[in-house]
C-alpha positions in Angstrom: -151.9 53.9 222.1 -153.5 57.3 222.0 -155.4 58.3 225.1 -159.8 57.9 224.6 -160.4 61.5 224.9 -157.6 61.8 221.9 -159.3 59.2 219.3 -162.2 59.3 217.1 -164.6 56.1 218.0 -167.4 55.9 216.1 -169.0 55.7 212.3 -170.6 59.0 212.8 -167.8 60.6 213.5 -165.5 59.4 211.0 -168.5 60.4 208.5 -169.0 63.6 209.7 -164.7 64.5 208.9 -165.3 63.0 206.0 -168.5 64.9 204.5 -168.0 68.2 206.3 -164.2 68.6 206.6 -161.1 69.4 204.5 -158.9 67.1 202.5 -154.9 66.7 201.2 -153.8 63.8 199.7 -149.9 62.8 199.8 -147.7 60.2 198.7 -148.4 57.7 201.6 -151.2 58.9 203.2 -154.7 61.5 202.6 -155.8 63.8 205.7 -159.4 64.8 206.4 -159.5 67.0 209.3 -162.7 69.4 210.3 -162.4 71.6 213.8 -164.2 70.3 216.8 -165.5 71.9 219.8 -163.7 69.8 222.3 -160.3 70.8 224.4 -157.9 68.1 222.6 -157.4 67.5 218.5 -158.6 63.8 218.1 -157.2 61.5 215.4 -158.8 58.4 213.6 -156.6 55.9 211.6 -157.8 53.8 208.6 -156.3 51.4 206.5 -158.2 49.4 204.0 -158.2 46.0 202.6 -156.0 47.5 199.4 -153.3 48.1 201.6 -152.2 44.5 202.1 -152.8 41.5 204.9 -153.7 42.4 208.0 -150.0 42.1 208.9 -149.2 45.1 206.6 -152.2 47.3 207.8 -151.6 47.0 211.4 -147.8 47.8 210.7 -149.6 51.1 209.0 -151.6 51.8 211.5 -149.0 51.2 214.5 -146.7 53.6 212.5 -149.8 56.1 212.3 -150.5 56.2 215.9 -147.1 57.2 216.5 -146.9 60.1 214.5 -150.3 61.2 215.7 -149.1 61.1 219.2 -146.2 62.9 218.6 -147.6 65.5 216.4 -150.3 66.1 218.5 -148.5 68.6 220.4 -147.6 70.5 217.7 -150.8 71.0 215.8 -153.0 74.0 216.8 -156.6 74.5 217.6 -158.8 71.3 218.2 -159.3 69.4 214.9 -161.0 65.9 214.2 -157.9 64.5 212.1 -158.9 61.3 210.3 -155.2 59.2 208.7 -156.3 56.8 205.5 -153.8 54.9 204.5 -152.6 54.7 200.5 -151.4 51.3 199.3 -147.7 53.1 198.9 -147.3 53.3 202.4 -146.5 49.3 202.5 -143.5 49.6 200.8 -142.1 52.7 202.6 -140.3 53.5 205.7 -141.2 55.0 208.9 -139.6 58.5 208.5 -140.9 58.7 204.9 -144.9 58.7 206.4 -143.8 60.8 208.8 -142.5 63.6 206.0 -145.1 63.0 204.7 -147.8 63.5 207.9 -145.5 67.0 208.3 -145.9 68.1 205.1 -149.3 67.8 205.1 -150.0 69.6 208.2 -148.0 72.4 207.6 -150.2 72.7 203.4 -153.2 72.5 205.5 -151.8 74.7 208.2 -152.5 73.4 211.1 -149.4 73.8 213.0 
């Protein structure tokens, strides 16, 4: 579980990523991210219906919050980082996503 002060909670700020931020799409996953003005990079993790049953999204988003947590380390500055799940990402494995997560941190050069 990522720690409160580490997660993005509400509509408005999942919105705000969204509409103001950047974007990267990858095989398994897309990135929003938009810079914040708090000490700590925050992440949010989605994954829709499309994806599958709830048993395959919260697989997804399990997987998601792990590489979050240990990327968070790594990535500079203090960024709003919002996950979205693609429907690919059911029928991958855990260190695909994650080379995936990597590669899109380093295009969008935040590490």
């Amino acid at each position: 579980m990522l720690h409160k002060e580490a997660r993005i909670r509400t509509g408005r700020e999942y919105r705000q990523v969204y509409q103001d931020g950047k974007r990267l799409v990858g095989k398994y996953i897309i990135i929003y991210w938009k810079e914040n003005q708090r000490p700590v990079n925050r992440f949010g993790i989605v994954t829709s219906k499309k994806v599958g049953q709830a048993v395959i999204r919260n697989r997804a988003k399990r997987q998601l919050r792990a590489i979050a947590r240990s990327s968070a380390n790594k990535i500079r500055g203090n960024y709003d980082i919002v996950v979205v799940a693609r429907t690919s990402i059911k029928d991958s494995a855990f260190e695909m996503i994650e080379k995936d997560f990597q590669l899109l941190i380093k295009r969008a050069r935040l590490c």
